[in-house]
C-alpha positions as CSV (number, residue, x, y, z in Angstrom):
1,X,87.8,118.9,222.0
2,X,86.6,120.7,225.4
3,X,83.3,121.8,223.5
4,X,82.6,118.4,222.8
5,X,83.5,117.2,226.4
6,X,81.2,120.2,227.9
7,X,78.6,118.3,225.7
8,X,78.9,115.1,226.9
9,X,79.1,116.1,230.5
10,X,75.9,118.3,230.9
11,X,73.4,115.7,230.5
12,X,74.8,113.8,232.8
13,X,74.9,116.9,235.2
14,X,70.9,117.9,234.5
15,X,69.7,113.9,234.2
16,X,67.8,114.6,237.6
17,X,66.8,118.1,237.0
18,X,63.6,116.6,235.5
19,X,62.4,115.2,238.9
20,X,62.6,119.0,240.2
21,X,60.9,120.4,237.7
22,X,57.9,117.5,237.5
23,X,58.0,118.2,241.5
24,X,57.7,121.6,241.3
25,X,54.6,121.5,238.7
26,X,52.8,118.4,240.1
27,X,53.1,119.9,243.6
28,X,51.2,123.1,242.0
29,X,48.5,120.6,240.9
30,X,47.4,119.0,244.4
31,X,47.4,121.9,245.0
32,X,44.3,122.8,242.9
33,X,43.2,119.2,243.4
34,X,43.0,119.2,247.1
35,X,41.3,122.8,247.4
36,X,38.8,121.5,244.6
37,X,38.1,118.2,246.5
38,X,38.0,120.2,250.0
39,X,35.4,122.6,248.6
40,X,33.5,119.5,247.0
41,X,33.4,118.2,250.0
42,X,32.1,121.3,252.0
43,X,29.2,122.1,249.5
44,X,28.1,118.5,249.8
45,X,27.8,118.7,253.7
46,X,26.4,122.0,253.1
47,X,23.8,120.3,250.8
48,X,22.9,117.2,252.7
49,X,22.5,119.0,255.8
50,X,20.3,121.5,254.4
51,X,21.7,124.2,255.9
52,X,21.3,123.4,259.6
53,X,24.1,122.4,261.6
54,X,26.1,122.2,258.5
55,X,28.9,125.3,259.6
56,X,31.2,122.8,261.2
57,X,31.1,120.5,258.3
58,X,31.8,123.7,256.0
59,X,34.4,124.7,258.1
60,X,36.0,120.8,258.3
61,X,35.6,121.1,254.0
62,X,37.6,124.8,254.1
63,X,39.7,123.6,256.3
64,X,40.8,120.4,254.5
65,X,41.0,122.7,251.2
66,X,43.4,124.9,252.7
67,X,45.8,122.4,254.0
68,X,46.4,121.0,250.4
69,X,46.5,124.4,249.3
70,X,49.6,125.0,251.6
71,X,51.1,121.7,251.4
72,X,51.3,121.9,247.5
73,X,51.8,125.2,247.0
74,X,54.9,124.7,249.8
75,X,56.4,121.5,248.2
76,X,56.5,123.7,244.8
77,X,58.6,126.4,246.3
78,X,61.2,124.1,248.1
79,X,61.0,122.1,244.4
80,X,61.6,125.1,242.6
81,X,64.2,126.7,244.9
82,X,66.2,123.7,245.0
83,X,65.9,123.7,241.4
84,X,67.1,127.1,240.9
85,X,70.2,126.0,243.3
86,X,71.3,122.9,241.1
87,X,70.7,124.8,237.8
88,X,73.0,127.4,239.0
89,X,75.4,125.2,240.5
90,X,75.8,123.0,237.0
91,X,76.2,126.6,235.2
92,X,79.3,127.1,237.4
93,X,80.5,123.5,236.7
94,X,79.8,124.3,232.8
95,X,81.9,127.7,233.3
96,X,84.7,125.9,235.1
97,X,84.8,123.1,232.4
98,X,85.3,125.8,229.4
99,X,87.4,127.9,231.4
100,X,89.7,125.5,232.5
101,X,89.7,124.1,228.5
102,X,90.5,127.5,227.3
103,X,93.2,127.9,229.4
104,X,95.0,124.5,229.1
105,X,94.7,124.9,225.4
106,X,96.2,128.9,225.6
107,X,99.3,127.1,227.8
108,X,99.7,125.0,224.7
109,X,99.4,127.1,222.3
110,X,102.2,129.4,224.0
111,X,104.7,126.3,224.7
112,X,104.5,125.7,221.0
113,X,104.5,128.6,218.8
């Protein structure tokens, strides 16, 4: 039947969906990691220099925080747009499929009643 043809087609259609959506939530995550290791990194400076001359190294920490920040949080929204693209694209496929079934079986039914 088309229903069961639909079936067997989707997974095939979604099979690398998964690497979107792993990208979109492990870009999220170095994210957080990077800021966290970019802040580690600018207390320590701030901490072994004791405070004196230690505003560049701060700024250098920020800095590097802020770049993984961006990075991550950027590679999430290209993941997740590109995402929402395929996911839209495979619901028009889907649509198509059961459209076109529904209609090929309406054409028989009217050749043969």
């Amino acid at each position: 039947e088309v229903e069961e043809a639909t079936a067997l087609e989707l997974p095939m259609l979604q099979k690398n969906l998964v690497f979107l959506s792993t990208l979109t939530s492990l870009g999220t995550l170095v994210a957080l990691l990077g800021t966290v290791l970019g802040m580690i990194k600018s207390f320590s400076s701030l901490g072994e220099e004791g405070g004196s001359g230690a505003a560049a190294e701060l700024a250098v920490g920020i800095s590097e925080a802020l770049y993984n920040t961006a990075l991550g949080i950027g590679t999430s929204s290209v993941a997740l747009m590109m995402y929402n693209v395929f996911t839209t694209k495979i619901d028009a496929i889907t649509y198509g499929i059961d459209e076109s079934g529904f209609t090929l079986t309406q054409s028989f039914a009217s050749q043969y009643k």
